[in-house]
C-alpha positions as CSV (number, residue, x, y, z in Angstrom):
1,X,298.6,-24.0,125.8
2,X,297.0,-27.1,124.0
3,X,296.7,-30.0,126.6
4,X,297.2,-33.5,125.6
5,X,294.9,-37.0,126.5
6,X,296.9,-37.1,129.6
7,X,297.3,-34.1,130.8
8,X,294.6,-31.9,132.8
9,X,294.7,-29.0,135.3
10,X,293.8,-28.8,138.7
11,X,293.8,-27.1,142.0
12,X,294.3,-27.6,145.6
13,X,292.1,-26.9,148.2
14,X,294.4,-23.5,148.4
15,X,293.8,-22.6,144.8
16,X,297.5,-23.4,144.0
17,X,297.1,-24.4,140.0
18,X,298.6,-27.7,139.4
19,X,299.8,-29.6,136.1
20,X,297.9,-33.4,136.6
21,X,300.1,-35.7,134.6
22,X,298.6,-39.7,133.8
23,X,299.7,-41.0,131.1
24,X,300.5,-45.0,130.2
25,X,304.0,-44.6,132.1
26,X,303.9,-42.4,134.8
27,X,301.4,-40.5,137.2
28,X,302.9,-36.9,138.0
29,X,301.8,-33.4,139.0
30,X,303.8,-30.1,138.4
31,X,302.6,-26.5,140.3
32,X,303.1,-23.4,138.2
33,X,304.3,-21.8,141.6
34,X,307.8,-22.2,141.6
35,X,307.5,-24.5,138.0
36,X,307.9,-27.0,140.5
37,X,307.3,-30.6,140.0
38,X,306.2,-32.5,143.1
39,X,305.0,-36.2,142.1
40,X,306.6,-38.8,139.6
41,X,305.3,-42.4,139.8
42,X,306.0,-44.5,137.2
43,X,303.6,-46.9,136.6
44,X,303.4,-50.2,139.1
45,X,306.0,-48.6,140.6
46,X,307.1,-46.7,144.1
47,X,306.8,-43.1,143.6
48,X,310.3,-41.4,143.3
49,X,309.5,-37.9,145.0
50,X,308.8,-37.0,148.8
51,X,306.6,-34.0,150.0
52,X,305.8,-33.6,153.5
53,X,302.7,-34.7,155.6
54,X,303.0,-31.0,156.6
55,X,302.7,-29.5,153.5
56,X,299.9,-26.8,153.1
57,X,300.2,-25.7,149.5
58,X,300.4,-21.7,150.0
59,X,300.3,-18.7,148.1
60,X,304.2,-17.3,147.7
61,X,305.9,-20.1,149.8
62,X,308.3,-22.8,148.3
63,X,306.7,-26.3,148.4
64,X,308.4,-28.9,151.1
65,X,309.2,-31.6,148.8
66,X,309.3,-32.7,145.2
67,X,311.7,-30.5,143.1
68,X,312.2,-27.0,144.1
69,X,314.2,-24.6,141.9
70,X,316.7,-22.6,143.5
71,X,317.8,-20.0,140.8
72,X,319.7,-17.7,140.3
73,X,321.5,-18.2,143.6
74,X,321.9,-21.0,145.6
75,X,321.6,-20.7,149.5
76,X,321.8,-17.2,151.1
77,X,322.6,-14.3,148.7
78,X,325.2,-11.7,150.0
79,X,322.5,-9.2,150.8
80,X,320.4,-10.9,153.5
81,X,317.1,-9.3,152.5
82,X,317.1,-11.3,149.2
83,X,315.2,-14.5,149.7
84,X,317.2,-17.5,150.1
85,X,317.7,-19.7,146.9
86,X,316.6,-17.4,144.7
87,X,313.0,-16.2,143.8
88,X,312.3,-18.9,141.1
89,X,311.1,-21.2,143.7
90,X,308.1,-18.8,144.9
91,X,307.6,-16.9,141.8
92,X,304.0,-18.2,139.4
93,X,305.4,-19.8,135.9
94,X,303.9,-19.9,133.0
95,X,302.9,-22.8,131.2
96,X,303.9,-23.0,127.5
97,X,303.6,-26.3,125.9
98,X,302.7,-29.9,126.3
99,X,303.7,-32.1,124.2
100,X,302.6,-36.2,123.9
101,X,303.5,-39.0,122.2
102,X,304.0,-43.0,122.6
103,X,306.7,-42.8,124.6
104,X,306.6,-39.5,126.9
105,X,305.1,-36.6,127.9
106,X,307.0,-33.3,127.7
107,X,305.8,-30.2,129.9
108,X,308.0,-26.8,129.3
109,X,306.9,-23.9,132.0
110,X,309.1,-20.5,131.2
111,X,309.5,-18.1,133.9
112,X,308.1,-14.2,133.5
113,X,311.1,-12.5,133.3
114,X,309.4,-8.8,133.3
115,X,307.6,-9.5,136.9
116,X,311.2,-9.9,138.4
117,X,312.1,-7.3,141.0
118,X,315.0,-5.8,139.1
119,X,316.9,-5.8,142.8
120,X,316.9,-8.6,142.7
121,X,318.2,-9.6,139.1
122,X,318.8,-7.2,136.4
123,X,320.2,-9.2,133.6
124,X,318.4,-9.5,130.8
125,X,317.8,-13.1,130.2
126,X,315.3,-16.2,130.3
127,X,314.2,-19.1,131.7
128,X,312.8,-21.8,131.0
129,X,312.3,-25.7,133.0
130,X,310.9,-28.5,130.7
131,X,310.0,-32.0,132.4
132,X,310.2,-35.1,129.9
133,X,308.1,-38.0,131.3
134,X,307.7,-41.7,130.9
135,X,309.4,-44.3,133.2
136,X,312.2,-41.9,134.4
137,X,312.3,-38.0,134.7
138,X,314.6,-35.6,133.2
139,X,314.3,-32.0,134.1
140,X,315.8,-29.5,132.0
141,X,316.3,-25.9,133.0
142,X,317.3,-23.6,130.7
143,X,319.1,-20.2,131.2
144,X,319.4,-17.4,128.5
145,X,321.7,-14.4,128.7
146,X,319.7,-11.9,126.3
147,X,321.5,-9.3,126.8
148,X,325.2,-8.4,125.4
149,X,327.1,-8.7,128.3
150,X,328.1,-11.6,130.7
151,X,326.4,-12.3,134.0
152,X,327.1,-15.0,136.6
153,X,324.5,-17.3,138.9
154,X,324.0,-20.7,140.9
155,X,321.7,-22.9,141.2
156,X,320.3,-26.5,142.2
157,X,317.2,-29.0,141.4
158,X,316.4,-29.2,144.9
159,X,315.2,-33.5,144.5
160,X,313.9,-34.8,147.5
161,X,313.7,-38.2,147.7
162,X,312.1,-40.8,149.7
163,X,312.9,-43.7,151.8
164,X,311.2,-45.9,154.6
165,X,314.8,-45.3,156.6
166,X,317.5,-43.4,156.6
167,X,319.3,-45.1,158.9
168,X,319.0,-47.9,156.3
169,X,319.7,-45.5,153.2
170,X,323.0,-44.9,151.8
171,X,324.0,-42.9,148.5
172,X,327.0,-44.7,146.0
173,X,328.8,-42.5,143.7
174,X,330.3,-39.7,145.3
175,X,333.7,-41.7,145.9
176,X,336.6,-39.1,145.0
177,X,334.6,-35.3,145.2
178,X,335.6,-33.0,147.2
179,X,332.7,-31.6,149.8
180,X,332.3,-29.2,151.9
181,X,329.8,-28.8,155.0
182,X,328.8,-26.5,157.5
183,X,331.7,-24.4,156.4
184,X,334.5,-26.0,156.8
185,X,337.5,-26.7,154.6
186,X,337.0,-29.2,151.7
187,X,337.6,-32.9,151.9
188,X,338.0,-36.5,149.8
189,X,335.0,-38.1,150.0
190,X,336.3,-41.9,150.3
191,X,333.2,-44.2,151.0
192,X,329.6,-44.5,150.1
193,X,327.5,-42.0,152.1
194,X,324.9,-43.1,155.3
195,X,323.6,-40.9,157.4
196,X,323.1,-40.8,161.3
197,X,323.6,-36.9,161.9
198,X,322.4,-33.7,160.3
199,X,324.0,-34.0,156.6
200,X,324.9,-30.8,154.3
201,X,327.7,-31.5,151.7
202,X,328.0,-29.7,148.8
203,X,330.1,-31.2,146.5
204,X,332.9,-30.5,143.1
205,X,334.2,-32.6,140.8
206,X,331.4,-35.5,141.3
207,X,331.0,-38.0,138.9
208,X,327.8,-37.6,136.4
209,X,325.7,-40.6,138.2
210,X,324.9,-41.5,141.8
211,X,322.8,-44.3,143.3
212,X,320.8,-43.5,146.5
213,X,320.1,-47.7,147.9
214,X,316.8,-47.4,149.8
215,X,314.6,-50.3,151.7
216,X,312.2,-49.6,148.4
217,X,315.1,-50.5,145.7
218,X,318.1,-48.4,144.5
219,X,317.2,-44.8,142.8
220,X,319.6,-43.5,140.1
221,X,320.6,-40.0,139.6
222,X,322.3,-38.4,137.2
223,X,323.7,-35.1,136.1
224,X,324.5,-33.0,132.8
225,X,326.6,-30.1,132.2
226,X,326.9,-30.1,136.4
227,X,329.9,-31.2,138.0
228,X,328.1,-30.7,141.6
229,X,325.8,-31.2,143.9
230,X,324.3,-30.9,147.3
231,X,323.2,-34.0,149.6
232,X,320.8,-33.1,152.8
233,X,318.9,-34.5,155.2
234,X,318.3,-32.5,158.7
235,X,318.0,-35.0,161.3
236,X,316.4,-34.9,164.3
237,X,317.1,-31.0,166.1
238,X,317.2,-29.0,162.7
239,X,313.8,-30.9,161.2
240,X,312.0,-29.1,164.7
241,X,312.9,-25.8,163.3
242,X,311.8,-25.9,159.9
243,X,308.5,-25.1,158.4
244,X,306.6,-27.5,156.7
245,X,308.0,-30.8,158.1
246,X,306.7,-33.0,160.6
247,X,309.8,-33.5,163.7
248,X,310.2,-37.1,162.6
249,X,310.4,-36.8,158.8
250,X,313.8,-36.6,158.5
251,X,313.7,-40.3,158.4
252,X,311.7,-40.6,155.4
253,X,313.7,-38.1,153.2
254,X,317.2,-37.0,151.7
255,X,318.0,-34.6,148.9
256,X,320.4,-35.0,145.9
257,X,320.5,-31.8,144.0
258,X,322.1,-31.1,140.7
259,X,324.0,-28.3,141.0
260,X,325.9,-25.5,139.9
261,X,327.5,-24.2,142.7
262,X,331.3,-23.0,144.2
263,X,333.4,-23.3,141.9
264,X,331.2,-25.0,139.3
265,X,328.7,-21.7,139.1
266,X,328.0,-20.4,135.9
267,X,329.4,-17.6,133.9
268,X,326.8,-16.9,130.5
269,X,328.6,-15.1,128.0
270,X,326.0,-12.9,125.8
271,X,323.4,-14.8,123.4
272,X,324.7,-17.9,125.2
273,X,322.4,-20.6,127.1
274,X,322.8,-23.0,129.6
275,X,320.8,-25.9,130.1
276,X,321.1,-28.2,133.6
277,X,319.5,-31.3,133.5
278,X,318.9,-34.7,136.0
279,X,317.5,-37.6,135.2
280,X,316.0,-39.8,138.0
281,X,314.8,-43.7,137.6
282,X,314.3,-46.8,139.8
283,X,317.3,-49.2,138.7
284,X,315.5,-51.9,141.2
């Protein structure tokens, strides 16, 4: 892979091989663990990605912030020895190309397909994320069926986002969906979205654009060929339990994920692709 004049590769202290993005518009870093982006700062502005103060950058293990890609289930899989979310999240990417001009940077990681514990998926297909960069950020991931029969999956851009307070953060947008949460039946989401409990909705039929209004300014985020998504945030007794996350951090942190999940999975006829996409950008 040829870099550009803005683009350079580094490491963490854990030897975790990183993408280093800093460029006239934005300053951004993208691990080829998990082809997962986890900084995006456009320039004299606040950064538009969390990770947590906890984070330890290892080997094999999803990272606790930025954009995680669950794929090609979402959640737990029907056999409980799978790994929850998928394996995309954990497996090494490749990089394949970098591309710069004027007005953005475009990074496209595919995913080795023959390293893939056939368990776990034995379709015959590709995949590929590519992150277009300048003052907002569009991730596009890419599925292709390869093979000459159909197969089904789910999946999600796992976005967390920051905020100095949750109990002053609210997300616009979702008016009308249907969610669901903690397993119960669906319902009509009427009002804008705050939180002061442990938060799980998945929702259908959302419109293509949400806002999330933080103390820092309001965040846009939108959606293609996704008519769902999943908003999160832990609170207090669930943020002790997981790994990677300081107790108090659920205050400083929601997710918005594009989605294809429920009802809005995926069904790839043969030779066909599927491309998700969101596109995140401070509107204030």
């Amino acid at each position: 892979m040829k870099l550009s004049p803005s683009v350079s590769i580094c490491h963490t202290d854990t030897g975790l091989e990183f993408i280093n993005i800093n460029s006239s518009h934005c300053d951004a870093k993208i691990f080829l663990q998990g082809g997962q982006i986890t900084e995006f700062t456009p320039k004299g502005k606040q950064p538009l990605l969390w990770v947590s103060q906890e984070e330890t950058f290892q080997e094999n293990a999803s990272i606790r912030g930025g954009i995680p890609i669950c794929w090609p289930w979402f959640g737990a899989h029907d056999n409980s020895d799978f790994p929850a979310h998928g394996f995309a999240r954990t497996s090494l990417w490749q990089a394949d190309e970098v591309h710069e001009t004027e007005y953005e940077v475009i990074v496209s990681l595919k995913l080795p397909m023959k390293l893939v514990n056939l368990d776990y998926w034995p379709h015959q297909s590709s995949l590929r994320v590519e992150f277009v960069l300048n003052e907002q950020l569009q991730v596009r991931l890419t599925t292709t069926n390869l093979s000459n029969t159909p197969f089904s999956f789910s999946q999600a851009l796992h976005t967390y986002f920051p905020t100095s307070d949750i109990n002053n953060t609210s997300v616009d947008g979702l008016q009308g969906a249907q969610y669901t949460e903690f397993g119960e039946a669906p319902v009509m989401q009427s009002d804008v979205v705050s939180f002061a409990r442990e938060t799980d909705m998945v929702y259908t039929q959302a419109a293509p654009v949400q806002t999330i209004n933080t103390p820092e300014g309001i965040i846009s985020v939108g959606r293609e060929n996704s008519s769902s998504c999943v908003l999160w945030n832990p609170w207090i007794e669930k943020s002790k339990r997981l790994s990677n996350f300081a107790n108090t951090e659920y205050n400083n942190m929601l997710c918005l994920e594009a989605a294809n999940v429920l009802n809005d999975a995926v069904t790839l006829a043969a030779k066909q692709s599927h491309t998700l996409i969101t596109i995140i950008k401070w509107l204030s």
